[in-house]
C-alpha positions in Angstrom: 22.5 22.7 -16.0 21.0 22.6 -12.7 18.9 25.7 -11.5 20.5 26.1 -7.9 18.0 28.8 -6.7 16.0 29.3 -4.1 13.2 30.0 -6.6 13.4 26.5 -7.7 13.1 24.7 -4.5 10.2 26.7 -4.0 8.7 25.5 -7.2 10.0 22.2 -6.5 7.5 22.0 -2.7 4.6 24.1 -4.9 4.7 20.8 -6.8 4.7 18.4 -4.3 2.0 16.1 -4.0 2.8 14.5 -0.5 4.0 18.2 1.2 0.5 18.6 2.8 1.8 16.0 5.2 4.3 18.4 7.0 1.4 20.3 8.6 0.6 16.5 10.4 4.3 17.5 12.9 5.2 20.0 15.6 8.6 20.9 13.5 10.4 24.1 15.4 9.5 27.4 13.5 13.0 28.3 11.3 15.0 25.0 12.4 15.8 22.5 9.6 15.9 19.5 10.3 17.7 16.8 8.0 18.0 13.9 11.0 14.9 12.4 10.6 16.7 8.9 9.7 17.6 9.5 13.5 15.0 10.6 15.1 12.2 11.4 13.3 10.0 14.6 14.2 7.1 15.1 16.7 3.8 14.3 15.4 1.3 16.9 16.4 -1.4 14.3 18.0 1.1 12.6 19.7 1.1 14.6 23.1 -3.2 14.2 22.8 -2.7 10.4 21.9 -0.5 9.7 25.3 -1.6 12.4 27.5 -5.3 10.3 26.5 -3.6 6.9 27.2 -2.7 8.1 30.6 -5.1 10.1 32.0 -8.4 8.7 30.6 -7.3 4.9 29.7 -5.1 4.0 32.6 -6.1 7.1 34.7 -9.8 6.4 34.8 -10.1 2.4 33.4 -6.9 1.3 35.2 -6.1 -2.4 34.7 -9.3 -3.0 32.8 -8.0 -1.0 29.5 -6.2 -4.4 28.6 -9.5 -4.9 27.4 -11.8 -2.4 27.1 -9.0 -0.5 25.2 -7.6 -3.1 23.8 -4.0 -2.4 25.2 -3.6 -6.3 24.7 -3.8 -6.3 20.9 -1.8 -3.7 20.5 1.9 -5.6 19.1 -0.7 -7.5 16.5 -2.6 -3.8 15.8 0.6 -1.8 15.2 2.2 -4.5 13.0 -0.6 -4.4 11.1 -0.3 -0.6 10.2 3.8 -1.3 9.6 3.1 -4.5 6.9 2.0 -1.9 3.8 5.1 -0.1 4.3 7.2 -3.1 3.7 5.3 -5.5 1.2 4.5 -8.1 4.5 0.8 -9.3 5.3 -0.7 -8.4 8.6 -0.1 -11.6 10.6 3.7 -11.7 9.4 4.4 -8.1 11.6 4.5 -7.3 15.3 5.8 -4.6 17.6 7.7 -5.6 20.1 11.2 -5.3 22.6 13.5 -3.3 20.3 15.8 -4.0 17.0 18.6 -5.3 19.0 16.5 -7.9 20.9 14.3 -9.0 17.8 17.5 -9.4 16.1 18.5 -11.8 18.8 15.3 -13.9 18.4 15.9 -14.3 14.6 19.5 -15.1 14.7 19.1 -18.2 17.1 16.1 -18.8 15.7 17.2 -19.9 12.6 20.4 -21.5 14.1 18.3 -23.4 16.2 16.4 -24.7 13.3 19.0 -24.9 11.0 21.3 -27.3 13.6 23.8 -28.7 10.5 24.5 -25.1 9.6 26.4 -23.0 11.1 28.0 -19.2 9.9 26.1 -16.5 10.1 27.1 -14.5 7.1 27.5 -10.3 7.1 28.9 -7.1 5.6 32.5 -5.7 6.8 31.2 -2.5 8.1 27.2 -3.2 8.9 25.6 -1.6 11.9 27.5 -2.5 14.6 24.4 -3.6 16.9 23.8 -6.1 14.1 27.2 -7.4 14.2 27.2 -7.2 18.1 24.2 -9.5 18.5 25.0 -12.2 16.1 28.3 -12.2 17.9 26.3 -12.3 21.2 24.1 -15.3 20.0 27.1 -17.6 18.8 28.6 -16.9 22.2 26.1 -18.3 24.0 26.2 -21.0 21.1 29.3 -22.2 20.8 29.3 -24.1 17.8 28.6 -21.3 14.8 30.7 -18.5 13.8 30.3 -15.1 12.0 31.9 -14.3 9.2 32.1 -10.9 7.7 32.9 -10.3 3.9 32.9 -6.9 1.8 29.5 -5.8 0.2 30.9 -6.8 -3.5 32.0 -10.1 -2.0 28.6 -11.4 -0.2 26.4 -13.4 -2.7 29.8 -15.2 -3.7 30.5 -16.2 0.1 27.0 -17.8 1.1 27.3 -21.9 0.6 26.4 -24.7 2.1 27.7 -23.8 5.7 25.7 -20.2 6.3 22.8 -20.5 8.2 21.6 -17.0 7.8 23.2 -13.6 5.9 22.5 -11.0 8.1 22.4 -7.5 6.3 20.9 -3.8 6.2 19.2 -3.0 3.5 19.9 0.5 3.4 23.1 1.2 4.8 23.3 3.5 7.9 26.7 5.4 6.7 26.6 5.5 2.8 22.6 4.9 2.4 23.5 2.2 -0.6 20.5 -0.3 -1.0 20.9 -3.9 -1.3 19.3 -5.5 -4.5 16.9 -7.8 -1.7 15.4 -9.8 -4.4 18.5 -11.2 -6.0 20.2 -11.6 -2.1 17.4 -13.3 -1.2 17.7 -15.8 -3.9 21.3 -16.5 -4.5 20.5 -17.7 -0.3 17.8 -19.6 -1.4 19.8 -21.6 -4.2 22.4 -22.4 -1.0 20.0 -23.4 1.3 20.6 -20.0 3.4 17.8 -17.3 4.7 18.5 -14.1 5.2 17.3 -11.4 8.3 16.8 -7.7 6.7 17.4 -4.8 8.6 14.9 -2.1 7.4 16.2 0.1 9.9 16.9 2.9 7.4 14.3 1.4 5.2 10.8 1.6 6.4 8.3 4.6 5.5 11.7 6.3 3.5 12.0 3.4 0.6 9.9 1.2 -1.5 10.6 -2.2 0.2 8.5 -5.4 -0.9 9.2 -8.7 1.7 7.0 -10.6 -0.1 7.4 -9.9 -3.6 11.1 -10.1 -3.4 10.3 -14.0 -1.1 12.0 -12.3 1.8 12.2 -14.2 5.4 12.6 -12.4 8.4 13.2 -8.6 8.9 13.4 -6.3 11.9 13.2 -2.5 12.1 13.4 0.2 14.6 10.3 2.9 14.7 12.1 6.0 15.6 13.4 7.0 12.8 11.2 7.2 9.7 8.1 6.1 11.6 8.0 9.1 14.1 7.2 6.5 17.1 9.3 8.5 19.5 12.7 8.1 20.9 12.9 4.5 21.9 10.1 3.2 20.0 9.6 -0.5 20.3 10.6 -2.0 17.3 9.1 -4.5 14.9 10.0 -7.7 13.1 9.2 -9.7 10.3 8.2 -13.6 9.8 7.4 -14.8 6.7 4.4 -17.0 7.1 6.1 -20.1 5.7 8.2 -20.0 7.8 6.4 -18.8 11.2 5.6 -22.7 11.8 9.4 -23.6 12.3 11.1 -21.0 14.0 10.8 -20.4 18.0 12.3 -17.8 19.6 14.9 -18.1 22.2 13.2 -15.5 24.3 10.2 -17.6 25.4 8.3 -15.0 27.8 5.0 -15.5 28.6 3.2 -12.9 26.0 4.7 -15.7 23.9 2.9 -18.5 25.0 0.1 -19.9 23.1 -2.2 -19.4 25.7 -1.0 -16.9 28.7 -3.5 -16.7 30.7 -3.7 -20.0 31.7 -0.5 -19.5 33.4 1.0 -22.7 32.9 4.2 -24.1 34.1 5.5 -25.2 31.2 5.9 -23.1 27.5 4.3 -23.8 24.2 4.9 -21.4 21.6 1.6 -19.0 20.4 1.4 -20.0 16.7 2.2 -17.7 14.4 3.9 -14.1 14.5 2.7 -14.3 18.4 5.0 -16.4 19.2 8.2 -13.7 19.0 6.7 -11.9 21.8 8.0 -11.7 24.9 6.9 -9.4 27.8 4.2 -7.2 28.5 4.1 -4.9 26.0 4.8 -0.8 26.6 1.4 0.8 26.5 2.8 4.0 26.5 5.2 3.7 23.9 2.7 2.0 22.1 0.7 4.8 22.3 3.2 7.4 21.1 4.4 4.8 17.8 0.5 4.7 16.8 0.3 8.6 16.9 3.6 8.2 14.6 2.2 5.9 11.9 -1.3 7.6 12.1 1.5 10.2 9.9 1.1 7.8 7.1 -2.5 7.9 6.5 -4.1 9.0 2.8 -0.3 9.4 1.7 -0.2 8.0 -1.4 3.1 5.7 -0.6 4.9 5.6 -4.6 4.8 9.5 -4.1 6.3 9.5 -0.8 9.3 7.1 -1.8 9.6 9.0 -5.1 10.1 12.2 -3.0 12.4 10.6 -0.6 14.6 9.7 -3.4 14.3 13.2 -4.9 15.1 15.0 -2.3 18.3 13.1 -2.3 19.3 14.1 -5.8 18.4 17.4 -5.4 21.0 17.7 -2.2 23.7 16.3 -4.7 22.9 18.7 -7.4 23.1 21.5 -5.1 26.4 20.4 -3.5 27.9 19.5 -7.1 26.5 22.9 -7.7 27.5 25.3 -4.8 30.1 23.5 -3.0 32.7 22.3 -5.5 36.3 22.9 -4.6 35.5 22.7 -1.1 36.9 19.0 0.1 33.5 17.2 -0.5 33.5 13.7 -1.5 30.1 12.3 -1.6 29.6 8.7 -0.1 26.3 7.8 -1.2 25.3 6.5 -4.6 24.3 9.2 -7.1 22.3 7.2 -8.5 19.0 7.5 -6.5 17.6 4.3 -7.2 20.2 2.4 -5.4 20.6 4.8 -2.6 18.0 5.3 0.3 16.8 8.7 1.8 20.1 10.4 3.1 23.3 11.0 1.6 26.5 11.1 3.0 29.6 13.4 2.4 33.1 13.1 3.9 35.1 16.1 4.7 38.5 16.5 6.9 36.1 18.2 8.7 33.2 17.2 8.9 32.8 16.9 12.7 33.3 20.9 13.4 31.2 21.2 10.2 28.1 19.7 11.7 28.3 21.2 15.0 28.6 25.0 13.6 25.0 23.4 11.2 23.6 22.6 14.5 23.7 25.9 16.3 22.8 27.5 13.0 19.5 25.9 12.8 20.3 22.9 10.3 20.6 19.8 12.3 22.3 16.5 10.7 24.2 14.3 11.9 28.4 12.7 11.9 29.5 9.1 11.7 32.5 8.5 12.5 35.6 8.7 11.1 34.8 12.0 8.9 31.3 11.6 7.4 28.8 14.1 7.4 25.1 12.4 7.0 21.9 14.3 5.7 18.5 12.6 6.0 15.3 13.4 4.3 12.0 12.5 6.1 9.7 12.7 2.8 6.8 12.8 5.2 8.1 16.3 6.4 11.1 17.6 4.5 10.7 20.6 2.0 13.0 20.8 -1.0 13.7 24.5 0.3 15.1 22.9 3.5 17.8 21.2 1.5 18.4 24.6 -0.2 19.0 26.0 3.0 21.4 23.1 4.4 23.7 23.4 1.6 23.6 26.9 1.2 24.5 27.0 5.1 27.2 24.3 4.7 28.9 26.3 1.8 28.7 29.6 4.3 30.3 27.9 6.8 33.2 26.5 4.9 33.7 29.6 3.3 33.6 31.4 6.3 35.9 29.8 8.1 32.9 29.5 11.3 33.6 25.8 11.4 36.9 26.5 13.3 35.8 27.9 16.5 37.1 26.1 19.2 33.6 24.8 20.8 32.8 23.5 17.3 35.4 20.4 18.0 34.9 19.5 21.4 34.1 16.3 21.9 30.2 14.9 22.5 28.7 11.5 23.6 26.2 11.3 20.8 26.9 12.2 17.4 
């Protein structure tokens, strides 16, 4: 039987062998937050980091901190620090645009190379940006289509026509994770490659590229990374493959030499070659503070934790909030689930507001989902004690039902 105390979830953070890592973020004294697979927290050194970059660096060395501070490596530097989180080598990661537009690169990418194929395969239901820039790239196409199947249906719907199988690997609304290594072959044995979005993936979940022969992958670095909101993203070329592809967005940080200002565009070789424009120093800036987080964190612990966390929330709802119109969404089974679980509720919308102005901030999909996300890096097991315990309160009470609890709100 589950101990649902509070005197165990203090045991449970005594024990924990990645906690000293909370102290590394500015976190609001008595807030908890459980939204970190949004928006991930404020790093203490961030403020120092920027506030250096702009008074010192471009303050004081102007234009020549391309160089001197090495504001021109900086794409190549930061993927470098992403790769260990997600099984890639070095020269196989940059930082650069944002998910949506390195999505857009690896989409025509492969179509372009690929020119006697032509589906790009999803999941009914997948991030809708994902969806929205495949269907973007086969517009401007106009000769491939996209075709999307259930989860349980995918592997049996890649052949000989899909180009590419676009999917999440942890999915934003129910937090299942795909099985990458058996994906990635059953596309393989049809001549297909596949684009991972480790959106909800990276620095929450054990992910390994190139031990599962992954190909291309893109990721955002707000959420688990803590690079700020807007974050440039990264993505992912395997290096097999880095020699073939050329992305469709052919800007001049993407040439193979760009200071000779030429008139006409050869592609950088290698992972250069998916850049584009000038990169954002500051935001740069504010991402490396983020994954300076990581550092001496021993990473099996972290993703262990992440995944405990989550099974700790489920025993405590099974526990404390049975009888009360939960249904969970997410996979109980933590090792095919990433680091948040979802719950529907009829009403889950008034629910989370009345959490928010409590002091326990999640977060609603839509139609009726209620999501809860656990930064490892930062979240206490007494936090989720204190979510649930403040979710069964408000059911109980009745508090979810004030009026200003269901008014509408442009981000959710």
């Amino acid at each position: 039987m589950t101990d649902c105390s509070l005197a165990e979830a203090e045991r449970r953070d005594r024990a924990d062998s990645v906690g000293h890592a909370r102290a590394r973020f500015d976190l609001p004294e008595g807030l908890i937050y459980l939204d970190g697979n949004s928006l991930g927290a404020l790093p203490r050194h961030t403020a120092a980091t920027v506030l250096n970059v702009i008074a010192a660096q471009w303050g004081q060395s102007l234009i020549t901190s391309w160089n001197r501070h090495a504001w021109i490596g900086l794409p190549q530097r930061l993927g470098a620090r992403i790769a260990p989180l997600i099984g890639a080598d070095p020269g196989e990661v940059i930082v650069a645009d944002t998910t949506s537009a390195n999505l857009f690169k690896l989409i025509a990418a492969v179509l372009g190379a690929r020119p006697d194929r032509h589906v790009v395969l999803s999941e009914t239901g997948n991030f809708p940006t994902d969806l929205y820039m495949a269907q973007g790239v086969i517009a401007m196409r106009g000769d491939c289509s996209l075709k999307t199947v259930a989860g349980s249906e995918l592997i049996a719907a890649i052949d000989e026509h899909v180009a590419v199988v676009l999917l999440t690997h942890v999915h934003y609304k129910s937090g299942r994770v795909y099985d990458m290594a058996a994906i990635t072959a059953a596309a393989h044995a049809k001549g297909a490659l596949v684009i991972w979005d480790l959106s909800h993936s990276t620095g929450a979940v054990a992910v390994d590229l190139n031990g599962c022969d992954a190909d291309l992958a893109v990721g955002c670095c707000y959420k688990y990374l803590n690079g700020g909101p807007g974050a440039p993203a990264f993505l992912y070329v395997a290096r097999r493959l880095q020699p073939e592809l050329n992305s469709p967005m052919s800007g001049w940080m993407g040439h193979a030499a760009p200071f000779a200002f030429e008139d006409g565009y050869r592609p950088a070789p290698g992972i250069d070659r998916f850049l584009c424009g000038t990169p954002s120093v500051l935001a740069m800036a504010g991402l490396e503070a983020g994954l300076a987080t990581f550092d001496d964190v021993d990473r099996d612990a972290l993703f262990a934790k992440g995944r405990a966390l989550g099974d700790y929330c489920i025993e405590l709802m099974d526990g404390r909030c049975a009888g009360r119109g939960f249904t969970v969404v997410s996979p109980r089974d933590g090792s095919v689930r990433g680091s948040h679980v979802s719950y529907s509720h009829a009403q889950s919308w008034p629910l989370c507001r009345a959490l928010i102005a409590r002091g326990v901030i999640g977060d609603f999909r839509a139609p009726d989902t209620l999501r809860l996300g656990f930064a490892p890096l930062y979240t206490r097991f007494v936090d989720v004690w204190r979510a649930v315990d403040a979710v069964r309160d408000i059911i109980d009470s009745g508090t979810w039902d004030n009026p200003a609890y269901h008014a509408s709100a442009t981000v959710t």
